[in-house]
BARO-957599 format. One record per residue (C-alpha): residue number from 0; x, y, z. Coordinates in Angstrom, 3 decimals. Example, Ala and Ser with C-alpha at 12.3 -4.5 7.8 and 13.67 -1.06 7.14 Angstrom:
// residues 2
PT_0_12.300_-4.500_7.800
PT_1_13.670_-1.060_7.140
This chain:
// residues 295
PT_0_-171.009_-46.117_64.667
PT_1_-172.446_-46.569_67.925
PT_2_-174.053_-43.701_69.401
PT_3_-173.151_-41.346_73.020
PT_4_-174.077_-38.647_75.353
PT_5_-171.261_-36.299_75.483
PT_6_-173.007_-35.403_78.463
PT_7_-172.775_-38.254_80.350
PT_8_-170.506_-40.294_82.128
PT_9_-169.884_-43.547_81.635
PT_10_-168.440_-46.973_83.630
PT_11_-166.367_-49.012_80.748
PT_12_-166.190_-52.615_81.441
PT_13_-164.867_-56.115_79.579
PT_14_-166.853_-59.440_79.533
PT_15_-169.928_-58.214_80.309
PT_16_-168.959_-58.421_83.890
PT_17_-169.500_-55.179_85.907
PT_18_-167.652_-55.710_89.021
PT_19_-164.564_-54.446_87.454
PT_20_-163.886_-50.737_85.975
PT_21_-161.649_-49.569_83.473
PT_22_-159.848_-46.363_84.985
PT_23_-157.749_-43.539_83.377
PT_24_-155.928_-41.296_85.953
PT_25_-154.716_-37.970_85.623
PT_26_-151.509_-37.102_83.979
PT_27_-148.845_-37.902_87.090
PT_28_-146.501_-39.264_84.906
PT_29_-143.349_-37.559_82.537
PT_30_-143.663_-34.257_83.813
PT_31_-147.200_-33.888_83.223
PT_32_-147.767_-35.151_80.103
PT_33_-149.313_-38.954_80.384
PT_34_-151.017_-40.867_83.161
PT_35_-152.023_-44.413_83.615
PT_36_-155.109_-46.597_82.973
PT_37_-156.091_-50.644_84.266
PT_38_-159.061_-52.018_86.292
PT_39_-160.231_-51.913_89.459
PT_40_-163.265_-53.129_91.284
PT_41_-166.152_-51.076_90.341
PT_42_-167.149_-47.557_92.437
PT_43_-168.498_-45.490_89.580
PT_44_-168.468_-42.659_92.310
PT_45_-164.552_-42.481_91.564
PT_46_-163.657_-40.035_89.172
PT_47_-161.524_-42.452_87.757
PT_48_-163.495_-44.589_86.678
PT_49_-165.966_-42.557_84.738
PT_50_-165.262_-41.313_80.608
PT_51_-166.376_-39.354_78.874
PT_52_-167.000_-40.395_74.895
PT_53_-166.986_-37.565_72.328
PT_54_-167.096_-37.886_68.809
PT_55_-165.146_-36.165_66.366
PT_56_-166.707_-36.986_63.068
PT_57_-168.838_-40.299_62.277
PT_58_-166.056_-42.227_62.635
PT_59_-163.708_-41.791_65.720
PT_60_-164.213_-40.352_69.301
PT_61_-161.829_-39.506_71.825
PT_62_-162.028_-40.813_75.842
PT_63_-161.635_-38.855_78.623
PT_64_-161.845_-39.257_82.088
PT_65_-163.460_-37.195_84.595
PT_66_-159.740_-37.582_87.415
PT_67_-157.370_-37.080_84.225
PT_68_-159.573_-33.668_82.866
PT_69_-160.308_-31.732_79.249
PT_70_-156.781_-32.383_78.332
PT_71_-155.606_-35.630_79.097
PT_72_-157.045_-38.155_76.447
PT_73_-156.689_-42.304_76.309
PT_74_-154.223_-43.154_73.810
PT_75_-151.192_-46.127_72.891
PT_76_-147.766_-46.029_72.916
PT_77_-144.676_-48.141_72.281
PT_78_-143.323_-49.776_75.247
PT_79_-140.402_-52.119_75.215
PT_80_-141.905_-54.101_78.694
PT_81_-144.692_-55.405_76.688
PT_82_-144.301_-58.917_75.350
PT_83_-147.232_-59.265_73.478
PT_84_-147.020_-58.330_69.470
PT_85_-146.631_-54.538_68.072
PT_86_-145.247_-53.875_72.254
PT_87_-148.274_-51.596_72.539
PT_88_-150.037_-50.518_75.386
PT_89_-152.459_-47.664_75.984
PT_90_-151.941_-45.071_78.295
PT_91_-153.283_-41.384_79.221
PT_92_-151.710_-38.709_77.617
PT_93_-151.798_-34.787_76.975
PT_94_-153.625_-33.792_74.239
PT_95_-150.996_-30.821_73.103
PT_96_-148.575_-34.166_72.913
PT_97_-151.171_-36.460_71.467
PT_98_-151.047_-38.616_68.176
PT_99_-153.648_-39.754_66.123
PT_100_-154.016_-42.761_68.564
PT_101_-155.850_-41.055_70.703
PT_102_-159.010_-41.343_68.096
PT_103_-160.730_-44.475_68.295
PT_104_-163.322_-45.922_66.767
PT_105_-165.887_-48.329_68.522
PT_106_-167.672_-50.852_66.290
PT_107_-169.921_-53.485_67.604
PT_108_-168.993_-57.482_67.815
PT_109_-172.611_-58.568_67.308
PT_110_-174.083_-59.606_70.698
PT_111_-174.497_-56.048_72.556
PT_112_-170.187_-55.789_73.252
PT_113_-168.100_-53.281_70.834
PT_114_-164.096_-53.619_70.002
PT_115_-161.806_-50.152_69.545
PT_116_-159.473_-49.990_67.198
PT_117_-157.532_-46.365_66.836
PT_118_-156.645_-44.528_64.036
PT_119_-152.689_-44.534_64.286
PT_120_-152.311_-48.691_64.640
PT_121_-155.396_-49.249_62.324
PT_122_-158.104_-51.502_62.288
PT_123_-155.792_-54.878_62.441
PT_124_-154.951_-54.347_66.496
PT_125_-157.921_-54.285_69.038
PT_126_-157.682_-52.871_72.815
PT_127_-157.968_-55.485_75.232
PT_128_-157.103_-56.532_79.154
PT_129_-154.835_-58.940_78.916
PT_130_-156.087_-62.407_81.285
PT_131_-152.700_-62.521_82.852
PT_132_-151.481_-59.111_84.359
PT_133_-154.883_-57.503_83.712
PT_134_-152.785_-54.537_81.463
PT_135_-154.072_-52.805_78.506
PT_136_-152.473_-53.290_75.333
PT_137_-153.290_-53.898_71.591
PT_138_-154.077_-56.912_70.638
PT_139_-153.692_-58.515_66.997
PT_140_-156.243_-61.507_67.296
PT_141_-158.861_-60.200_65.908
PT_142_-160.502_-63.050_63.952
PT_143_-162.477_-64.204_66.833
PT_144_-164.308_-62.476_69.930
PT_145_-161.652_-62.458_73.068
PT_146_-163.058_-62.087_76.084
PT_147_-160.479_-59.144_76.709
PT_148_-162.019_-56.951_73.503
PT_149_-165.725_-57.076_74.626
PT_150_-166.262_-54.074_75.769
PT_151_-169.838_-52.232_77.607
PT_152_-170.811_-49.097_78.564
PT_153_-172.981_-48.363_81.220
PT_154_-174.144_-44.818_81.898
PT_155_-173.794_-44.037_85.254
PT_156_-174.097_-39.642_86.235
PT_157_-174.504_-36.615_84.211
PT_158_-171.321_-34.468_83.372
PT_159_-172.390_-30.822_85.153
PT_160_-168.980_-29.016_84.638
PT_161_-168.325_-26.835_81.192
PT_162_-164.659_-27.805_80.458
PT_163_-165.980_-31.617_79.035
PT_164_-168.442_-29.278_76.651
PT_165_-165.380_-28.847_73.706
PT_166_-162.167_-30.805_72.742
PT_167_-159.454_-29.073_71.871
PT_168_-156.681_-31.164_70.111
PT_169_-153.640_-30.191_67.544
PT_170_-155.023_-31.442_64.295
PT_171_-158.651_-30.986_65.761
PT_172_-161.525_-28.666_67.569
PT_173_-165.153_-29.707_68.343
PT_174_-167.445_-28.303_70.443
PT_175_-170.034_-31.222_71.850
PT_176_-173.181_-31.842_70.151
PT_177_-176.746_-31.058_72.274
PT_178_-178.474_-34.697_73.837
PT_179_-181.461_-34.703_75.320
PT_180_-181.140_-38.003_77.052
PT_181_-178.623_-41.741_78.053
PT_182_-178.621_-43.239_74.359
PT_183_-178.549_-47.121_74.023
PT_184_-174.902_-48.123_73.331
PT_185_-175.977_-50.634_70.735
PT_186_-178.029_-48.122_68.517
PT_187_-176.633_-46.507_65.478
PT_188_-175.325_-42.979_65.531
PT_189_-178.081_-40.301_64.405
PT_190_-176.819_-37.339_61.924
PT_191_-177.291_-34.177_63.340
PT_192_-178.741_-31.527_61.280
PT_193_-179.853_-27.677_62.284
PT_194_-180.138_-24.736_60.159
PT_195_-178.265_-21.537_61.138
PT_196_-177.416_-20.687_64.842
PT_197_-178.562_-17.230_66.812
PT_198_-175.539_-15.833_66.217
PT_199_-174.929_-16.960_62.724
PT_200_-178.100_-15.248_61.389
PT_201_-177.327_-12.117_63.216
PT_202_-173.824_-11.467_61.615
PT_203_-175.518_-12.591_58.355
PT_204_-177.966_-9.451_58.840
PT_205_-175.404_-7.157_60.186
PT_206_-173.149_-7.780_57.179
PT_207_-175.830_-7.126_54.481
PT_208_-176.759_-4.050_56.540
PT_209_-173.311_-2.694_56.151
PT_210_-173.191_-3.338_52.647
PT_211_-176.476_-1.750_52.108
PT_212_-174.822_1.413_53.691
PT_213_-171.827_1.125_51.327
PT_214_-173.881_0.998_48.742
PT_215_-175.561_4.149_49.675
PT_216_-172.583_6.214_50.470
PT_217_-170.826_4.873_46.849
PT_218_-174.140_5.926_44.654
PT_219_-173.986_9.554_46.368
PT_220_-170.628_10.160_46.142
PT_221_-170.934_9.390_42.222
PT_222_-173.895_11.569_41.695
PT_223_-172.080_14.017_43.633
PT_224_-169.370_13.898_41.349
PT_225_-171.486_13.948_38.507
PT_226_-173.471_16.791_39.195
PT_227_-170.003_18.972_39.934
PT_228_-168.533_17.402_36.402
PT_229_-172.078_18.855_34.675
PT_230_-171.049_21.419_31.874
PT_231_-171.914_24.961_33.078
PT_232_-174.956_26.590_30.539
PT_233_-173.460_29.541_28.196
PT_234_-173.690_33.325_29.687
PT_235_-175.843_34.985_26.988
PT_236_-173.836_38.478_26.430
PT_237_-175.462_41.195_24.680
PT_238_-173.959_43.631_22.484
PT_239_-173.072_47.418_23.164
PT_240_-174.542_49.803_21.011
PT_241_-172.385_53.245_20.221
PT_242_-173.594_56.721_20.826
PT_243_-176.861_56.933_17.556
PT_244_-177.941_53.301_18.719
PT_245_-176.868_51.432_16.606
PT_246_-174.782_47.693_17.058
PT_247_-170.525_48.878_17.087
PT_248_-170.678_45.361_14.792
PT_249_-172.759_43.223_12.615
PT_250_-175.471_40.434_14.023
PT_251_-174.486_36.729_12.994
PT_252_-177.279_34.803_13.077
PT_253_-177.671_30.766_12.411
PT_254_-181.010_30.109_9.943
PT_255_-183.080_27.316_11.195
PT_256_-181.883_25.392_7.973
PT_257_-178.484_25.669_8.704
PT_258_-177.375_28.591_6.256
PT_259_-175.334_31.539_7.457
PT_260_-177.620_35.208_7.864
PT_261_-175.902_38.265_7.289
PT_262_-177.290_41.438_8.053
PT_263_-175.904_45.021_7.679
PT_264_-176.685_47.800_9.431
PT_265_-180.172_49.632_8.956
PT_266_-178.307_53.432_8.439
PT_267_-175.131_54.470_7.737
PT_268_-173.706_57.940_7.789
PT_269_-170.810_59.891_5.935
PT_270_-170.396_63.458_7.038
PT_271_-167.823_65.884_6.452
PT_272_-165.934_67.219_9.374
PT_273_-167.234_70.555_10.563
PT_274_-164.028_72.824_10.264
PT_275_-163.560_71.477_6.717
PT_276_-163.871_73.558_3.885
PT_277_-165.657_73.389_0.494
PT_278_-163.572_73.423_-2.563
PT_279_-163.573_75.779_-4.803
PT_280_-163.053_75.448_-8.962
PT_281_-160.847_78.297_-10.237
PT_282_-160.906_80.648_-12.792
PT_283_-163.805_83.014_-13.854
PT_284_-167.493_81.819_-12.942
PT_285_-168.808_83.809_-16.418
PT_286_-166.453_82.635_-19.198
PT_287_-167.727_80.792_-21.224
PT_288_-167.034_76.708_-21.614
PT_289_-164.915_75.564_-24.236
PT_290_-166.651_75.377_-27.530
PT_291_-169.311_77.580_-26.324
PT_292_-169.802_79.865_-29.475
PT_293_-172.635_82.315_-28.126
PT_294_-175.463_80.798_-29.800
């Protein structure tokens, strides 16, 4: 896959001959929604003539021009004027009404020139200017190198305005790569690689932050909770002595080795009641007791 700045503009010729641009206008045609594209003589100072190429993966790229805008993209469509096989020509069109023949893919032929071939007609139909009416259409000779299908690039300004910077398309969204410089048309693409973007690492750090805090609030909330479920230590209660000092009830103790203690009280009184009175035995305190014979 050949290799672009997305941040340059480019003049896109056929035959190696630079005198004549390929042009894609804006989108004047159908309500809005496709434009035109064919050659001129060359003034890369037309906005016209100058494209933008922006890859969407390693294989394809879309083409844009700087007169048709972010949302018109080169793509092919079925027209019943063409006469050549498949009655295909390529056209501008809007990218909310696009197909997947707006994604082409630029290989090289072998001597510094490239073919496209897009994704929706495959790899068996080329894009070429046809010698006769100088139209663009896709072509099915592809066994040999047509003068038509030898396509340059030529890297003629810088893009300066923000809106070529993304690509925003109904099955796809990219946002252009950085460049630091023109790259040679007939190099191979580079990967790109990065770690982690500014942003990226910061919401990285503010999420574990907040789940550091959730953890916090979650472990005091359960020791909280534990410390109020905590059994509450027995309320020793002592026992009420009566009136001489002594317990109203025995003492039940537990022996260290498990056996039951029993313990009565150290004193216990019987008394009479004080009005009571003492009883008597009858009869006559001097006789004598049976069988008592005076000895």
């Amino acid at each position: 896959m050949a290799n672009f700045n997305t941040s340059q503009w480019y003049h896109l010729y056929v035959n190696q001959n630079k005198d004549n641009a390929f042009i894609g206008t804006n989108l004047f045609k159908d309500n809005g929604t496709s434009g035109s594209v064919f050659y001129e003589p060359t003034n890369t100072t037309e906005g016209r003539q100058r494209w933008q190429l922006y890859p969407m993966n390693d294989t394809y790229y879309v083409l844009r021009s700087k007169e048709g805008g972010p949302d018109a993209f080169l793509g092919a469509m079925f027209s019943e004027d063409e006469k050549t096989p498949g009655q295909t020509r390529a056209r501008m069109i809007r990218g909310d009404l696009s197909d997947d023949s707006v994604y082409w893919q630029i290989s090289p032929w072998g001597d510094g020139t490239f073919f496209l071939t897009n994704k929706k007609n495959g790899t068996d139909w080329h894009l070429g200017r046809k010698l006769k009416d100088g139209l663009i259409a896709m072509d099915s000779n592809t066994t040999s190198m047509p003068n038509g299908q030898r396509w340059s690039f030529q890297d003629v300004a810088a893009i300066k305005t923000t809106v070529f910077s993304t690509v925003d398309l109904p099955t796809a969204s990219a946002t252009a790569p950085s460049s630091s410089g023109p790259a040679d048309s007939s190099s191979s693409s580079n990967s790109n690689s990065g770690g982690l973007s500014t942003g990226a690492k910061a919401a990285i750090g503010a999420s574990i932050g907040g789940i550091a805090l959730i953890a916090l609030i979650v472990l005091g909330l359960f020791l909280l909770r534990r410390r109020r479920r905590s059994p509450t230590p027995p309320v020793e209660k002592s026992v009420e002595a009566d009136s001489h000092g002594t317990a109203n009830a025995a003492k039940h103790e537990l022996n260290h080795d498990g056996a039951v203690k029993y313990e009565m009280q150290d004193t216990q009184y019987a008394e009479l009641p004080q009005n009571a009175r003492p009883v008597e035995l009858e009869g006559d305190a001097t006789a004598a007791p049976t069988g008592y014979n005076g000895r």
